[in-house]
Structure formats: C-alpha cells, structure tokens
VEXVEXLO-804716 format. One record per residue (C-alpha): residue number from 0; residue in three letters; x, z, y. Coordinates in steps of 0.05 Angstrom, whole numbers, plus 5000, padded with zeros to 4 digits. Example, Ala and Ser with C-alpha at 12.3 -4.5 7.8 and 13.67 -1.06 7.14 Angstrom:
BEGIN
+-----+------+------+------+------+
:  nr : rest :   xx :   zz :   yy :
+-----+------+------+------+------+
:   0 :  Ala : 5246 : 5156 : 4910 :
:   1 :  Ser : 5273 : 5143 : 4979 :
+-----+------+------+------+------+
END
This chain:
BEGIN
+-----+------+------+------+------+
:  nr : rest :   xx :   zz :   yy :
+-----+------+------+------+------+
:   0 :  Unk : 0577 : 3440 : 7636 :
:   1 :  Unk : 0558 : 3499 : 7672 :
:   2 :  Unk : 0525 : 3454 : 7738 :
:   3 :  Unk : 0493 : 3473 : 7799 :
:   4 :  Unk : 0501 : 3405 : 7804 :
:   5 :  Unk : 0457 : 3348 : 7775 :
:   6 :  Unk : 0501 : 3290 : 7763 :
:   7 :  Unk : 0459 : 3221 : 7782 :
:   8 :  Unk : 0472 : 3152 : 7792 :
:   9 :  Unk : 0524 : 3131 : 7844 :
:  10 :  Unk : 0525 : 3054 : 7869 :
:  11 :  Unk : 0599 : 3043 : 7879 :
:  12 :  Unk : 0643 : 2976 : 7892 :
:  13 :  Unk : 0678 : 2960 : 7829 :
:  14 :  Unk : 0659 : 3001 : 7762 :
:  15 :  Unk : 0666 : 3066 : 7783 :
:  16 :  Unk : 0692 : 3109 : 7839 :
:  17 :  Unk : 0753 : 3069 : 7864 :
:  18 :  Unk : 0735 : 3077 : 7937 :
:  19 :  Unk : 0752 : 3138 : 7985 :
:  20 :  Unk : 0738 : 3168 : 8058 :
:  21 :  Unk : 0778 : 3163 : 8118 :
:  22 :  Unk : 0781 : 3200 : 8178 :
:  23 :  Unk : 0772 : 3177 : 8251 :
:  24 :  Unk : 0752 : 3244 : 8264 :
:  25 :  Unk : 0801 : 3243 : 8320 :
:  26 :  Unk : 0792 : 3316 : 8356 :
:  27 :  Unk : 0847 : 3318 : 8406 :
:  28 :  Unk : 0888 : 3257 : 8396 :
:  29 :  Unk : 0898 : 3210 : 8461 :
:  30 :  Unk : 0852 : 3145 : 8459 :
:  31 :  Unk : 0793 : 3175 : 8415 :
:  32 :  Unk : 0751 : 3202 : 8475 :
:  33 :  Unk : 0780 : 3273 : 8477 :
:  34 :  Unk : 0705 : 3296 : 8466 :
:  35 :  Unk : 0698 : 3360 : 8428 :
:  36 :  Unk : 0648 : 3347 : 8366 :
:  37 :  Unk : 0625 : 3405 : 8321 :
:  38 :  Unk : 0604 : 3362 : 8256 :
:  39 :  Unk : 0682 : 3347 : 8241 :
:  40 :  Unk : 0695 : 3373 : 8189 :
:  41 :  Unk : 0764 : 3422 : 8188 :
:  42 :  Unk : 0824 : 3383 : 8147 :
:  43 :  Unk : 0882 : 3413 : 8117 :
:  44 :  Unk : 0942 : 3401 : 8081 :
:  45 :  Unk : 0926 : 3423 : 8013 :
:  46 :  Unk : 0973 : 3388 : 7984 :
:  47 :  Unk : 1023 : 3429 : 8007 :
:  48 :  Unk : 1049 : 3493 : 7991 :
:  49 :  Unk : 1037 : 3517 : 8059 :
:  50 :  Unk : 0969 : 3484 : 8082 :
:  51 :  Unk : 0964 : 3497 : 8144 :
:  52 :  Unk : 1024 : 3444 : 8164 :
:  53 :  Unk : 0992 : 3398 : 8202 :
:  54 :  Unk : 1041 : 3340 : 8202 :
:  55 :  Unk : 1075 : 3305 : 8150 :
:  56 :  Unk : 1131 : 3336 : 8114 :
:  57 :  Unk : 1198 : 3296 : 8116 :
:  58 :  Unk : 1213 : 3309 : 8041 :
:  59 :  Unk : 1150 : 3268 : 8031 :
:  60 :  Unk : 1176 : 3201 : 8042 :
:  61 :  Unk : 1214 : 3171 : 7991 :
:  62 :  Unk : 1287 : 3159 : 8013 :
:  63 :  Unk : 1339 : 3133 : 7966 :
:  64 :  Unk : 1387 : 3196 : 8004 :
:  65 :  Unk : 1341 : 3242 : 7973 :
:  66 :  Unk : 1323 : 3225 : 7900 :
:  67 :  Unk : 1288 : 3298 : 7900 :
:  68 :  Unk : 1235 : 3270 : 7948 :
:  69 :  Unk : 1174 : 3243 : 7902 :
:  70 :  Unk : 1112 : 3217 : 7904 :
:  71 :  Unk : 1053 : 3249 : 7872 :
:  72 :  Unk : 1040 : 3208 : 7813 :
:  73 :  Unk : 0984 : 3224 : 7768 :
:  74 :  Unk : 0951 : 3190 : 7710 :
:  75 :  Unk : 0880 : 3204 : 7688 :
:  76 :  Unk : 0841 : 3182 : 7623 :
:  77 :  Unk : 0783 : 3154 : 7630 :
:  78 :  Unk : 0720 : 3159 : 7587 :
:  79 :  Unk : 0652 : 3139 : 7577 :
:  80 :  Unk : 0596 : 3188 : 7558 :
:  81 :  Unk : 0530 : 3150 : 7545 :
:  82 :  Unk : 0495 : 3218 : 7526 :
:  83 :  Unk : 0452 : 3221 : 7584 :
:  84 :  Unk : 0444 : 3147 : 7590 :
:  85 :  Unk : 0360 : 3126 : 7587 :
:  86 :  Unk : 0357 : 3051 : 7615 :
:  87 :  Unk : 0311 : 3022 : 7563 :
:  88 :  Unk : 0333 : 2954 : 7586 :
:  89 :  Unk : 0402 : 2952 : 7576 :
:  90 :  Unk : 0473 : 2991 : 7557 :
:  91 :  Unk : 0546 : 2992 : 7568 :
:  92 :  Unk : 0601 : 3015 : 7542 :
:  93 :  Unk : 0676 : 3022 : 7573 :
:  94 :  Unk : 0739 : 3037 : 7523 :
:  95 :  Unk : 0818 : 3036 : 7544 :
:  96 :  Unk : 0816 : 3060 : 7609 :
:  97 :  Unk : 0865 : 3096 : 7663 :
:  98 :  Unk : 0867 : 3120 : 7737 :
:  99 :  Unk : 0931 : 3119 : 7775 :
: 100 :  Unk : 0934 : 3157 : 7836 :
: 101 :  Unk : 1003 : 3149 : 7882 :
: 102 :  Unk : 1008 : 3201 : 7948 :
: 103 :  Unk : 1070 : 3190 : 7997 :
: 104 :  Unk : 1084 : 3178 : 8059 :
: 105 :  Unk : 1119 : 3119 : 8093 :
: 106 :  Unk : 1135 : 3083 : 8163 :
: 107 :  Unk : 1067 : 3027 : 8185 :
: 108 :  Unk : 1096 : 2983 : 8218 :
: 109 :  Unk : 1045 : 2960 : 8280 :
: 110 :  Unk : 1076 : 2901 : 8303 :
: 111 :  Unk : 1064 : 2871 : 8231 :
: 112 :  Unk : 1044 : 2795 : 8236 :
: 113 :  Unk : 0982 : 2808 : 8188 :
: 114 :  Unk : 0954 : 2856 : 8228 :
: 115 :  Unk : 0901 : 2832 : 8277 :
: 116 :  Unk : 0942 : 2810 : 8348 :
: 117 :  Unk : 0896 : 2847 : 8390 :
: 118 :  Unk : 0920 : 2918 : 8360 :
: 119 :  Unk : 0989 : 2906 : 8345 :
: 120 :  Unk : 1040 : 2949 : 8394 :
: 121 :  Unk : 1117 : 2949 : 8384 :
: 122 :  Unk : 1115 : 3011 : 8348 :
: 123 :  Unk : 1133 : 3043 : 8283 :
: 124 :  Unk : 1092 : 3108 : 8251 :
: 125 :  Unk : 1101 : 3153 : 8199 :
: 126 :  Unk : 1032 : 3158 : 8160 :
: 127 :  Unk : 1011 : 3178 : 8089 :
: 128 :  Unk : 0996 : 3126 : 8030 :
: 129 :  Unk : 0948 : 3134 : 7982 :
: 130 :  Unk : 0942 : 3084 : 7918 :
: 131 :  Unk : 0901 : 3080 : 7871 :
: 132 :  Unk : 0889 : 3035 : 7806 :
: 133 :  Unk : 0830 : 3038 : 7755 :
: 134 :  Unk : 0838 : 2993 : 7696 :
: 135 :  Unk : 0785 : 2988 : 7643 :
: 136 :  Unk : 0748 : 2944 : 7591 :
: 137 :  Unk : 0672 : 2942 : 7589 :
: 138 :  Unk : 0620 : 2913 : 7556 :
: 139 :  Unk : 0546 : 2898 : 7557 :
: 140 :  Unk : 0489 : 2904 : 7508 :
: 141 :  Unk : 0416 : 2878 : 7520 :
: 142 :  Unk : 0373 : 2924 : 7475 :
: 143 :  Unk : 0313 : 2872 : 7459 :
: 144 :  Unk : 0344 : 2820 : 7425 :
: 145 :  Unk : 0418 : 2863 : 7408 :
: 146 :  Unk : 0462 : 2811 : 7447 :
: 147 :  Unk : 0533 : 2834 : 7469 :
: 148 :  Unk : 0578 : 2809 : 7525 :
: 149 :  Unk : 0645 : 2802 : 7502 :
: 150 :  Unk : 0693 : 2860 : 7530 :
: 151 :  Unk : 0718 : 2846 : 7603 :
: 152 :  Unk : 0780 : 2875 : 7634 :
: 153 :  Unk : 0758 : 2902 : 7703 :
: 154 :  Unk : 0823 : 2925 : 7746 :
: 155 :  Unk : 0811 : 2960 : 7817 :
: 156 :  Unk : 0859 : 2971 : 7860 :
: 157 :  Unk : 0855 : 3016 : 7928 :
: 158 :  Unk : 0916 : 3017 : 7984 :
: 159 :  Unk : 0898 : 3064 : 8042 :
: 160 :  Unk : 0946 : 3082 : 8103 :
: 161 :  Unk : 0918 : 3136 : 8148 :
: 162 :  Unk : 0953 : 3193 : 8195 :
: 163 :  Unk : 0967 : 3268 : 8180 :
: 164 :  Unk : 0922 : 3333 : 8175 :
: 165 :  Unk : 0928 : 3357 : 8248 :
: 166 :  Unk : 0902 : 3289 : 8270 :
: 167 :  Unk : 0854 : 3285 : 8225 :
: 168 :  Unk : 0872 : 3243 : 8173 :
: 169 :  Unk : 0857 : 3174 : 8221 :
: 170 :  Unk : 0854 : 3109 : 8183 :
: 171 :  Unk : 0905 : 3057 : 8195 :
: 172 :  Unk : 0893 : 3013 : 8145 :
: 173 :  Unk : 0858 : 3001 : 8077 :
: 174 :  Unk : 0855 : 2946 : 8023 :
: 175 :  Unk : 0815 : 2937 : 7961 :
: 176 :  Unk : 0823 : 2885 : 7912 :
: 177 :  Unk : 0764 : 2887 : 7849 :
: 178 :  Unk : 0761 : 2844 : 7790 :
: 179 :  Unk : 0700 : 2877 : 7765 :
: 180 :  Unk : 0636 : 2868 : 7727 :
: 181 :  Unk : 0584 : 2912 : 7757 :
: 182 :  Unk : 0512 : 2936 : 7737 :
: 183 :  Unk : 0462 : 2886 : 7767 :
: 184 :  Unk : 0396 : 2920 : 7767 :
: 185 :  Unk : 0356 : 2973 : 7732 :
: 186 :  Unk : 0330 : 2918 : 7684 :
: 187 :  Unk : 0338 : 2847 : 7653 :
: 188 :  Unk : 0311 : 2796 : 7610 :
: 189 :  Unk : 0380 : 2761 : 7596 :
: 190 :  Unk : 0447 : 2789 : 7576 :
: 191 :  Unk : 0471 : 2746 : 7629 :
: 192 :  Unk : 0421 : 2787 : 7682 :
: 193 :  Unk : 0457 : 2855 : 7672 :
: 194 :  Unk : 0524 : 2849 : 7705 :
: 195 :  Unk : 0555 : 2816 : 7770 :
: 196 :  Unk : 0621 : 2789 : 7754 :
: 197 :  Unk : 0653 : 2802 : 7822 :
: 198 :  Unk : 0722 : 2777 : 7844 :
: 199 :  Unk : 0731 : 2809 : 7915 :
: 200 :  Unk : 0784 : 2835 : 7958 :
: 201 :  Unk : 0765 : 2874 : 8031 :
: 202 :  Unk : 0814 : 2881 : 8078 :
: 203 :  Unk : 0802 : 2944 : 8141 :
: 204 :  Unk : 0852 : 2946 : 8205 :
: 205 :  Unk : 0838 : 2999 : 8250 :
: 206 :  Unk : 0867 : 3000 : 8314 :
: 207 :  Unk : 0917 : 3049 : 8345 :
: 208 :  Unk : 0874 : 3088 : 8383 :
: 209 :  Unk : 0815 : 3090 : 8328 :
: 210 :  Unk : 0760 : 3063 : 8368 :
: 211 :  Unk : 0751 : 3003 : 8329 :
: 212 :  Unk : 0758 : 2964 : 8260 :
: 213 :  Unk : 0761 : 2887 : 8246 :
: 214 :  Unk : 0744 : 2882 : 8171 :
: 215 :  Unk : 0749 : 2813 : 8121 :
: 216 :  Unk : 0726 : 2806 : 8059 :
: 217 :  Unk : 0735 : 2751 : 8006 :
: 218 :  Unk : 0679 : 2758 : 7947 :
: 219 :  Unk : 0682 : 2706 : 7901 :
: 220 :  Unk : 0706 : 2654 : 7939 :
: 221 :  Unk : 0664 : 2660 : 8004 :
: 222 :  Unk : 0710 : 2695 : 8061 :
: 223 :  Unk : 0671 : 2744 : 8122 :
: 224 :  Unk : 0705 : 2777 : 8184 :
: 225 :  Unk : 0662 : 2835 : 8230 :
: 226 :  Unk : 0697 : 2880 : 8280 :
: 227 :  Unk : 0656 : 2947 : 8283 :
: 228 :  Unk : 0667 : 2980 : 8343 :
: 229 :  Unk : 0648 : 3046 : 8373 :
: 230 :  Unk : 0676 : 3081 : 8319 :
: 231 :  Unk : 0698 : 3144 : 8367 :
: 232 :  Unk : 0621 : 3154 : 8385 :
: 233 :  Unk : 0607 : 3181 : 8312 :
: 234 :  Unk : 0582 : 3243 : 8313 :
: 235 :  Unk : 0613 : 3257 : 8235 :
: 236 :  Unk : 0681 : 3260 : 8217 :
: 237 :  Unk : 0695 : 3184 : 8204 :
: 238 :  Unk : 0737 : 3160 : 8138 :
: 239 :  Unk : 0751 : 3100 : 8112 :
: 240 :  Unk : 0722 : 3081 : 8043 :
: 241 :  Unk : 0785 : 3081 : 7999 :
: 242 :  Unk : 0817 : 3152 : 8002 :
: 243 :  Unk : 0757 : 3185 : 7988 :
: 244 :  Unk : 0792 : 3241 : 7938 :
: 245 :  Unk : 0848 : 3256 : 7985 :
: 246 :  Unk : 0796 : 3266 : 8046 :
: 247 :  Unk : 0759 : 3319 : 7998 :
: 248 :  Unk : 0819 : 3344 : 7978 :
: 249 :  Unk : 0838 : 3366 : 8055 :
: 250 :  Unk : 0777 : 3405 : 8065 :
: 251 :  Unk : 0756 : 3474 : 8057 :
: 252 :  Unk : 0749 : 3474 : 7991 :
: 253 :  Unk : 0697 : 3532 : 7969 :
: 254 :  Unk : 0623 : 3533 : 7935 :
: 255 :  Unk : 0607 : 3541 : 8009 :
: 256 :  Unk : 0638 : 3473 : 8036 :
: 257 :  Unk : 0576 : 3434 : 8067 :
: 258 :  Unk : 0597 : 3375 : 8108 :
: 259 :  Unk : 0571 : 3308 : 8131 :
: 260 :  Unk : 0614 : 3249 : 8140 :
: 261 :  Unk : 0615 : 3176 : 8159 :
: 262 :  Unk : 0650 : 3125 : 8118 :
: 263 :  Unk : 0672 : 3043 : 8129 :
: 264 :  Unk : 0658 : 3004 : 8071 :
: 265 :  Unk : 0691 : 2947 : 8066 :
: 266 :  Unk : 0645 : 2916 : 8015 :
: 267 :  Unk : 0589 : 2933 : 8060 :
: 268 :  Unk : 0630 : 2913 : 8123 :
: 269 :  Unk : 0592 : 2968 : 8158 :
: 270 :  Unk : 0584 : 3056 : 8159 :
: 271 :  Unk : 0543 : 3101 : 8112 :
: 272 :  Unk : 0545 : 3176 : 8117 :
: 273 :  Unk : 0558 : 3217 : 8060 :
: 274 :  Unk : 0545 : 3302 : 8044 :
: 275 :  Unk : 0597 : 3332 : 8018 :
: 276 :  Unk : 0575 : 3409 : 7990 :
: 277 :  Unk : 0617 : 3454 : 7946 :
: 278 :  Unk : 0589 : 3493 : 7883 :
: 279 :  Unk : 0593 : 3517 : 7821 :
: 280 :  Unk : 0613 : 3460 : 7753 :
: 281 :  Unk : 0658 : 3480 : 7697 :
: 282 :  Unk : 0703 : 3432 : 7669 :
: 283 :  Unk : 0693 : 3447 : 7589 :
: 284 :  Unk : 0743 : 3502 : 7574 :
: 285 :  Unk : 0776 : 3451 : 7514 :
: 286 :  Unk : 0786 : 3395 : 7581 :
: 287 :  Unk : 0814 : 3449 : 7629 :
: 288 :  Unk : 0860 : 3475 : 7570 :
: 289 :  Unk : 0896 : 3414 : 7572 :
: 290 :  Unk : 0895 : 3397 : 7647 :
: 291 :  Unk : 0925 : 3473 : 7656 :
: 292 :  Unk : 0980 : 3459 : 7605 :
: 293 :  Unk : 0994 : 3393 : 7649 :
: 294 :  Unk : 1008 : 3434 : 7708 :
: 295 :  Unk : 1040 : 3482 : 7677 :
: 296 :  Unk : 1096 : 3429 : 7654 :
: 297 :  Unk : 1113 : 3410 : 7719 :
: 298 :  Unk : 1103 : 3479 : 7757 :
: 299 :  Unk : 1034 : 3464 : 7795 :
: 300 :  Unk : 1012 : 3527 : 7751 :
: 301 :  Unk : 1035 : 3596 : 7712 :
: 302 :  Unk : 0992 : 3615 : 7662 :
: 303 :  Unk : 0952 : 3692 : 7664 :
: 304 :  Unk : 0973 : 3735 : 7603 :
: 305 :  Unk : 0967 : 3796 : 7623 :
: 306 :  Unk : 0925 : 3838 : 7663 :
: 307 :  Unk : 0933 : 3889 : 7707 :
: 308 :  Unk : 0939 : 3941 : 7661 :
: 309 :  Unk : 0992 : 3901 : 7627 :
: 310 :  Unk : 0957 : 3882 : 7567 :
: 311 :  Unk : 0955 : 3816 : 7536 :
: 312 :  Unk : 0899 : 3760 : 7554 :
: 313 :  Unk : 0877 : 3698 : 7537 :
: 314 :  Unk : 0899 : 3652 : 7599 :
: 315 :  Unk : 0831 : 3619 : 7631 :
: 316 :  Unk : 0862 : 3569 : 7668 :
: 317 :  Unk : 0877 : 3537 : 7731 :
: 318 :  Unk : 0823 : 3560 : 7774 :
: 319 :  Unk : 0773 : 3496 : 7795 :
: 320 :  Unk : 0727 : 3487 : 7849 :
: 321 :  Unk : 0676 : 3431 : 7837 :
: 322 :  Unk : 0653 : 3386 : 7902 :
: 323 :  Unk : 0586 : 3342 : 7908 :
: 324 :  Unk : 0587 : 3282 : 7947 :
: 325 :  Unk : 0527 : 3244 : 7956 :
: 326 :  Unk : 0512 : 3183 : 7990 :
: 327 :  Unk : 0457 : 3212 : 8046 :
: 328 :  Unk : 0422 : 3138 : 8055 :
: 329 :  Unk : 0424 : 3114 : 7980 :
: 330 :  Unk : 0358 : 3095 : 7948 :
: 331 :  Unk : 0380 : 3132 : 7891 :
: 332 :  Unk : 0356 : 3210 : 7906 :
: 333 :  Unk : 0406 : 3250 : 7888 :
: 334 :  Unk : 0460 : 3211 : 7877 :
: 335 :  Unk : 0524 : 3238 : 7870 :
: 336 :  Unk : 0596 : 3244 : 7838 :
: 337 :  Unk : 0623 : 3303 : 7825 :
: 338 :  Unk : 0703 : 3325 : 7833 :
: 339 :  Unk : 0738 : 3383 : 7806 :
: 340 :  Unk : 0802 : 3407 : 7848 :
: 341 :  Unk : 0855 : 3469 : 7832 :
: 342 :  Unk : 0829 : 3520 : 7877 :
: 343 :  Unk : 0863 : 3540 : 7942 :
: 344 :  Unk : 0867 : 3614 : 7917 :
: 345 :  Unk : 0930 : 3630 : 7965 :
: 346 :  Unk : 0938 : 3579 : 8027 :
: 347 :  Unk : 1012 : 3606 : 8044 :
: 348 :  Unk : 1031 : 3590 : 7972 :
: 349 :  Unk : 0996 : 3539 : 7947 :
: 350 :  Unk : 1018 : 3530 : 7885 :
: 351 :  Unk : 0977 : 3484 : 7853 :
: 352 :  Unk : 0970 : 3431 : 7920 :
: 353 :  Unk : 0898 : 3426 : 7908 :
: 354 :  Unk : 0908 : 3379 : 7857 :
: 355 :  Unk : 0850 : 3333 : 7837 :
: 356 :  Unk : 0826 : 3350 : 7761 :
: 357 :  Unk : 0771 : 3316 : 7739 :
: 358 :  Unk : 0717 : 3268 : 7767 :
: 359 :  Unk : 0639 : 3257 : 7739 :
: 360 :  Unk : 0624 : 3187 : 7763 :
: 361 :  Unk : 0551 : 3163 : 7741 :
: 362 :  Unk : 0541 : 3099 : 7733 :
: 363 :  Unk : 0470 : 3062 : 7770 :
: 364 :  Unk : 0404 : 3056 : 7735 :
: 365 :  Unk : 0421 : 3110 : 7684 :
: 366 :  Unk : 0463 : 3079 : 7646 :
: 367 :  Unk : 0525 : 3141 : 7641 :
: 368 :  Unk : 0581 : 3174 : 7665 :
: 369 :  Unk : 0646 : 3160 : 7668 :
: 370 :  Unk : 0697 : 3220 : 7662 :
: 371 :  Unk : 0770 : 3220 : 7696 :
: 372 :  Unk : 0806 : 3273 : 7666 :
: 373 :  Unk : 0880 : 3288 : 7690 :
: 374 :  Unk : 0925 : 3267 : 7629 :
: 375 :  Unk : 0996 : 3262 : 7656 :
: 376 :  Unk : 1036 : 3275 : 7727 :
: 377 :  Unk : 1087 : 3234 : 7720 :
: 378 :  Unk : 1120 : 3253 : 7794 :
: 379 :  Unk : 1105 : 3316 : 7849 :
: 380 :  Unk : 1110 : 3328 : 7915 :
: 381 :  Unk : 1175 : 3358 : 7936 :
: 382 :  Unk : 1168 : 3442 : 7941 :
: 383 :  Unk : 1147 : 3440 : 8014 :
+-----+------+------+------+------+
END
C-alpha cells in the first residue's frame, strides 16, 4: 500500500469495525437550537447520482408496486493479515468471514410502544436504514506455552435509523447486538486472559427533536439505562456509533477532508470525538481489479480503454479516495481505520454512489488487520 496513512490499533465493540457515526448535527432543523456552528461538517448524498439531493429519494423505499426500487446490498470478504502483527504475548487468527451492508429507506414509526414514552408523538417519518452484519470465526493462541482456544463464531449485528442529507443525517434510532470474543489486554499469562467473551446488545433512542438520547445496554446478563442529554450543545457534528461508513460516505470526500466529530457509543453509554482526514492509500491494484469488475457488472462503473487520442489502455480502475478516522481521546496514539470509497469525480452524475470499497481495521495491542474487501453487490440503488 501506497499510505500516507499509518494503519494502528483501533479499540472497537465487537471484533472489528461494526459500529458507525450518526449525525445530530442539526443546522437548521426546528427543535435543535437553530444555532449556526462552523465545525459541522457538510453532508451529501453521495449515494446518489445527483448528490446534492438533500432528501430522500422515493425510489429508495422498497415498495412491492415497484419491484425496480432496491436496496443497496453489498457483501464484503473479510480477511486477516497478521503481517504486521508484534504482540509477543499472544496471537489471533480469524478465517470464514463476511460483511453485509443493507441501505434503504423506510417509514419510523414514533408512536412505537418500545420506544421510550417520553419521546413518542403520533407521527410517522420517512428515514434511511442502514444494516449491517459481520460474521466471523476466531481463534486464540498464547505463544509461551503454544495453547489454542478453540475457534469461536463471533456475529455482529448493527441496525441504525437516522434522517436525510439536508438535515444532517440525525439519528433516530440505533441497535447493536455482539456475540463476540474481543482482545483483553496487551498481554497474558493464561489463554484464558486474552479474550473477553462478550454477549451484549445496546439499544439508542433519540428523541424527535435531537436534544437527547436514553440508551440500555444488556452485557452478559447485567442490564444499564443513561439518558444523555444536551446533545444539541455539541460543538461537532454528532453521529451515532453504528452508521459510521454511511456518515463518511456523505462527506466531502477528498485527500483534503479534515473534520472532527462526536459520536454515542452505546457500549460506552456516553460521547467520544473522532478526526476524520482524507489522503492518499492505494488499494493493491490485484484488490481494486476485482472490486472495479464488481461495479462494472452492475453499472456503478465503465471501464477506461482508451485515451484521448483514441488509443488503447490498460483500464486503472474505479477511482478511490482513502479516509482516516481516528479516535481523538484513545490511549492508543494514532489509532485509526482506514476506508476506501469510489471517488466523487462528477457530483451531477455520480456514477459510482460513492460506494464503500475496502476497510483496514487494526486490531488492539498489535495484534493485525482485518481487511473488508467488496466481493459481491447483490442489489443497487434505483438510478436516481
């Protein structure tokens, strides 16, 4: 990899990067304060083929009527490269794993008995949904004495509501529920010491106006309920912690993107703020041969073989832009994942939506990376 980038650990709920932002970053919509703040950061619909639409497109809700309105659907491999790893202590190793990502849109309803009674209204909204579902089997390997854990299925699954573009992409709800064995610590005199076997599921409503959250988790057993308030005070664009790649994803994406934003973790039932900063990271030109194909197939891309003299050349690809985003308070310096998106080359025809690629997602205490590479689209957005 060609990296302006250095790729470090990043301490995430779950295995690896399941989680996501969402946006409270409420500009001009009524309840949030009305306050102008200049650290928002701009989003826009790049997953359209016009991005600057700043609502949400009708063909994008699945309606039995219209069997030509999809979701996006994409499937990504994903893989473990150890190459880098150095923990003396300890290793792991993951094998058989996929990334499903879902994007559509679809009515919330707010009067909905599970949703706290303090913010439910007799009202029904149109607002995006974003899934997504990591399933994997890992394993772990104390280096002193050799001993091996047997493998371990870890399944994470994300379920994010949140509103359009022009309002910012304001969280409405988020879910999370992780079967997942975790790195513990940096090091460990016991097999049993290196992982956290976590059962856990973290439940976010926002309410309607976005001032405030009321957050539960369940973590092996033992339940937890905080409201976090104040949430229209944050200086930061504010985004929820499970739709972190579609938050990216609306931004301007460039090797000059710098941006700060606050997320809600669940897990941590509490805020963190994150850098975001474009630059330059090639995806190895075997990886983005097959990702380009990928897109071709379904239309997201048209291969370059010719020039503008006419003459024949050998097609480079979909054009990439790499994004860092970093966890600003982590004890790890450094820290960061990185994510590879089809460039916004044209934003009146956009013909490859800004479609997520590829993610580098280190593991903590130097034990890895794991890779998401896009493998199959199995559904697109309708040609809006």
């Amino acid at each position: 990899m060609k990296a302006l980038f250095k790729i470090g650990a990043l301490v995430t709920a779950g295995v690896a990067l399941s989680a996501g932002l969402a946006g409270c970053g409420c500009g001009g919509c009524n309840g949030c304060g009305g306050n102008s703040v200049s650290n928002r950061s701009v989003t826009n619909s790049n997953w359209f083929t016009g991005t600057s639409y700043a609502g949400i497109q009708t063909s994008f809700i699945p309606v039995a009527d219209h069997p030509e309105y999809t979701k996006e659907e994409i499937v990504y491999e994903v893989s473990f490269d150890g190459s880098s790893a150095s923990n003396s202590s300890y290793s792991v190793e993951y094998k058989d794993g996929t990334f499903t990502t879902e994007f559509y849109a679809q009515a919330y309803d707010w009067s909905a008995k599970n949703i706290p009674e303090k913010y439910r209204r007799d009202e029904s909204e149109i607002v995006y949904r974003y899934t997504t579902t990591l399933n994997v089997k890992v394993r772990y390997t104390l280096k002193k004495d050799g001993s091996a854990s047997e493998w371990m299925d870890d399944v994470v699954v994300n379920d994010s509501y949140f509103r359009a573009a022009g309002k910012r992409l304001q969280p409405v709800y988020s879910r999370q529920e992780s079967q997942s064995s975790s790195p513990a610590r940096r090091s460990a005199d016991t097999l049993e010491k290196t992982y956290n076997r976590v059962n856990a599921v973290y439940e976010n409503f926002y309410a309607y106006d976005c001032g405030e959250v009321t957050a539960y988790s369940t973590v092996n057993g033992k339940s937890a309920e905080k409201v976090h308030g104040k949430l229209n005070k944050i200086s930061y664009s504010f985004f929820d912690n499970a739709y972190l790649y579609t938050a990216v994803r609306s931004m301007t994406l460039s090797e000059t993107l710098t941006q700060t934003v606050t997320m809600f973790s669940g897990a941590n039932m509490g805020t963190e703020n994150y850098s975001v900063r474009g630059g330059r990271a090639d995806i190895p030109a075997e990886e983005l041969k097959a990702i380009s194909a990928e897109l071709n197939r379904v239309g997201l891309y048209h291969p370059v073989t010719k020039d503008a003299e006419g003459n024949d050349v050998e097609d480079k690809g979909v054009p990439a832009t790499a994004v860092a985003v970093n966890n600003v308070g982590s004890k790890l310096v450094g820290a960061q994942q990185i994510i590879w998106y089809a460039s916004v080359t044209d934003p009146d025809m956009n013909t490859a939506r800004a479609t997520m690629l590829k993610i580098a997602a280190p593991l903590p205490y130097n034990l890895g990376i794991l890779n998401y590479k896009l493998k199959e689209i199995k559904s697109t957005l309708w040609n809006e």
